[in-house]
N, C-alpha and C positions, 0 to 999 in steps of 0.2 A: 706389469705381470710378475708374480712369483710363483715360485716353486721349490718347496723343498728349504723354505728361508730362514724357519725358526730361529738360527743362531743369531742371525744381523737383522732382523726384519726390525723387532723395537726401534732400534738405532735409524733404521732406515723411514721410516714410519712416523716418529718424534724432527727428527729432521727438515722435513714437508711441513706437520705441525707449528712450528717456530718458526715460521717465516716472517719475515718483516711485511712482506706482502701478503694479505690475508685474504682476498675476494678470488677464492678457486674452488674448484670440485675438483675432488680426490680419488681419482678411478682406482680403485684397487682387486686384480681379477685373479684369484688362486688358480693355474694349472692343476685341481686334484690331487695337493701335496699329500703325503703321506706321513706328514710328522705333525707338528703343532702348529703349521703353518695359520692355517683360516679358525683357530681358536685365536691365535695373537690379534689377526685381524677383527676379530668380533670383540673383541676385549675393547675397544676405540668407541665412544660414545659422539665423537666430534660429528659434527651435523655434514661436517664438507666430504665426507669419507661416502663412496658410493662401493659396496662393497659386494662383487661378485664372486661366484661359485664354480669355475668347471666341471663338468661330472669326470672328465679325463684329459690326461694330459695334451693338448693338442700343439704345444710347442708354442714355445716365445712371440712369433711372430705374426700365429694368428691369434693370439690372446691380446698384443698390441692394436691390431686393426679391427677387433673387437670395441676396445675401448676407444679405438681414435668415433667408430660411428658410433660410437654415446656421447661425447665432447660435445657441449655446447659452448665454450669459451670459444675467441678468437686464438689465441694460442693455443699449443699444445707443450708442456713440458716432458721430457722424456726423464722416467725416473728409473732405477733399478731394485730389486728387493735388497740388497747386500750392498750399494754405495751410499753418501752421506752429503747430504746439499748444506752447504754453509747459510747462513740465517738470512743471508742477503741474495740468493743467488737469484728468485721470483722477480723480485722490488728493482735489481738491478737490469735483470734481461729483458722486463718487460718495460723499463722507461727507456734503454737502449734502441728497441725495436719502435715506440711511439715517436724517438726521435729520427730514427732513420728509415723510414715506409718502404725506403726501393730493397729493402732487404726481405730476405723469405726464410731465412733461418739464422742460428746465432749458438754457439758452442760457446768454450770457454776455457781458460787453462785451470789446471787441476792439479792436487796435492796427489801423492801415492802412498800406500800405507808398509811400501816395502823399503828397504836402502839401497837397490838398484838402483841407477842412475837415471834417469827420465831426460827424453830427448824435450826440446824446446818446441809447441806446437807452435805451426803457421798460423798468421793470424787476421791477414787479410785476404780478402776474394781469389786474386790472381795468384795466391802461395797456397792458399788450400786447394785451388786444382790442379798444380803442376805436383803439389806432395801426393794427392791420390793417385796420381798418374804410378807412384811406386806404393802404398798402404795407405790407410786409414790418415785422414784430418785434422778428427774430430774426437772426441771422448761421448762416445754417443749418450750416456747419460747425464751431458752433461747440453743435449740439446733445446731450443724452446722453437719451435716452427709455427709460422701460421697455419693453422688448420682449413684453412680452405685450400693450399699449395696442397699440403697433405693428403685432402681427401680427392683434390684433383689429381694423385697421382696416384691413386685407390693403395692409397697405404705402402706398408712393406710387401715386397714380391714373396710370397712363402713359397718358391721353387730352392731359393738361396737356405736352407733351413737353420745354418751355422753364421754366416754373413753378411745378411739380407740390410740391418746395418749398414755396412758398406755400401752396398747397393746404391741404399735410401743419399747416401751423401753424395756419391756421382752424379745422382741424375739430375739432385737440386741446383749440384755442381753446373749443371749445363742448363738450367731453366733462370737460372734467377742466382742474386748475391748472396752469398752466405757468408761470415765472419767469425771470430775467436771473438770474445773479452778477453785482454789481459790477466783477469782477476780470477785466483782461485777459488772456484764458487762451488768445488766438486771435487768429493775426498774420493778418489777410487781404491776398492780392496781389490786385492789378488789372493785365490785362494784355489785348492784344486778341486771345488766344484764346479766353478762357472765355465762358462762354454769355451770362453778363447786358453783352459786349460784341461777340462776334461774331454773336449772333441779340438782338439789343436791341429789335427793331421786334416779331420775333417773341413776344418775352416778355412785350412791353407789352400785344399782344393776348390771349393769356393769361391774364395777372394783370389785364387789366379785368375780363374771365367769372368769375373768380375771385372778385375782388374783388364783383360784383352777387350770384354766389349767397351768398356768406357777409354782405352785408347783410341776405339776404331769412334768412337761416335765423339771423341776431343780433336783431332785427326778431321775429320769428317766438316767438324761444325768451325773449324777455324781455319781450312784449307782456304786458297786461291782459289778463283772460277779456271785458274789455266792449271788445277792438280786435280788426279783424277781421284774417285772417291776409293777409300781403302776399305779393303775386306778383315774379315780374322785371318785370315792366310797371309796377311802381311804381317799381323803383331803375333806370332805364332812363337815369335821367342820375344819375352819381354822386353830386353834392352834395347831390341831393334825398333817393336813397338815405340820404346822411348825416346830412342834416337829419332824419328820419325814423327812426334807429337815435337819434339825441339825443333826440327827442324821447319814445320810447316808454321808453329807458331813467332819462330824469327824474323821468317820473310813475309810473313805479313804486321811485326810486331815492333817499331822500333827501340822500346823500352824494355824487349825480354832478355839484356843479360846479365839484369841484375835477380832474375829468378832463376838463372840456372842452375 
């Protein structure tokens, strides 16, 4: 989905194009930008480009679950209009995933386009869900999901309208394996139009809600038959929350403290 992309869309656009791995369809669905957005997209004569139109903006996340029920491929690549996929990132995630089946998603570590320091992502299963337990995993564009996981979980929740992202990661988080590559396969920009900077306050509220129900249902899904099932009224202040996802995951886990 774009909107409003003109400035980084080529960039983003030629990026997918030059793939090592060439056998995709290209969903491309303008939110009803207001600039030169869906002129750049029509400027593309490539046969893979499937190129729709919003008549108005209906927000990021129901323009993604738009395009997941057009997807005919077995995967699904999650792309951005303003970040940049390295030549290999297709060809890599997708012979990753034909060698590993019991996986249902697969992210990646990623370059940044600022001099800010960048934390180290998690990169296996059991570290990507003790890291959501406090924020984001994953570089969501830098996702490739099987599309029938996806459309069994009828897409992004559009209640979360800032985070939903997130969301999407927790719940994969508790259905099935999901993983990093090591490999930087995904340039991410920061700029102060995108959402995690121009509704910043808004996302923080979000990804708290977020972040309380997937303690209670991490809590929940890895308790003892002798603990009782926890509500949001227990994780009602996060850290307790987290103390309380440690602690049920210890006593039943005897390998958990090298993720603490």
């Amino acid at each position: 989905p774009v909107y409003n992309m003109e400035l980084y869309l080529n960039e983003a656009i030629d990026s997918i194009l030059i793939q090592t791995f060439t056998d995709f369809e290209f969903i491309i669905i303008d939110g009803g930008s207001t600039d030169n957005t869906w002129n750049i997209i029509q400027s593309y004569e490539d046969k893979r480009i499937v190129p729709i139109q919003n008549d108005v903006n209906s927000g990021n996340y129901p323009s993604r679950n738009k395009g997941m029920k057009m997807a005919r491929g077995r995967y699904i690549a999650v792309m951005d209009g303003d970040d940049i996929a390295m030549p290999e990132r297709l060809e890599k995630q997708y012979l990753y995933f034909e060698s590993n089946p019991n996986l249902i998603a697969l992210g990646s570590e990623f370059e940044i386009d600022t001099k800010e320091k960048k934390e180290i992502i998690p990169l296996k299963h059991r570290e990507i869900c003790f890291s959501l337990l406090r924020s984001f995993g994953l570089l969501h564009s830098s996702l490739m999901i099987k599309t029938d996981v996806l459309k069994s979980l009828n897409g992004y929740s559009e209640k979360y309208e800032y985070a939903s992202d997130y969301d999407l990661f927790c719940m994969l988080s508790l259905i099935g394996e999901i993983e990093n590559l090591p490999d930087k396969l995904m340039r991410y920009r920061k700029h102060e139009k995108q959402i995690s900077q121009a509704k910043k306050v808004e996302q923080a509220e979000c990804a708290k809600n977020i972040r309380r129900q997937y303690q209670v249902s991490f809590i929940n899904k890895y308790k003892s038959k002798y603990q009782s099932l926890v509500t949001f009224s227990e994780v009602g202040i996060p850290e307790i929350g987290l103390a309380i996802c440690y602690y049920t995951y210890a006593a039943n886990n005897s390998s958990f403290d090298k993720y603490r």
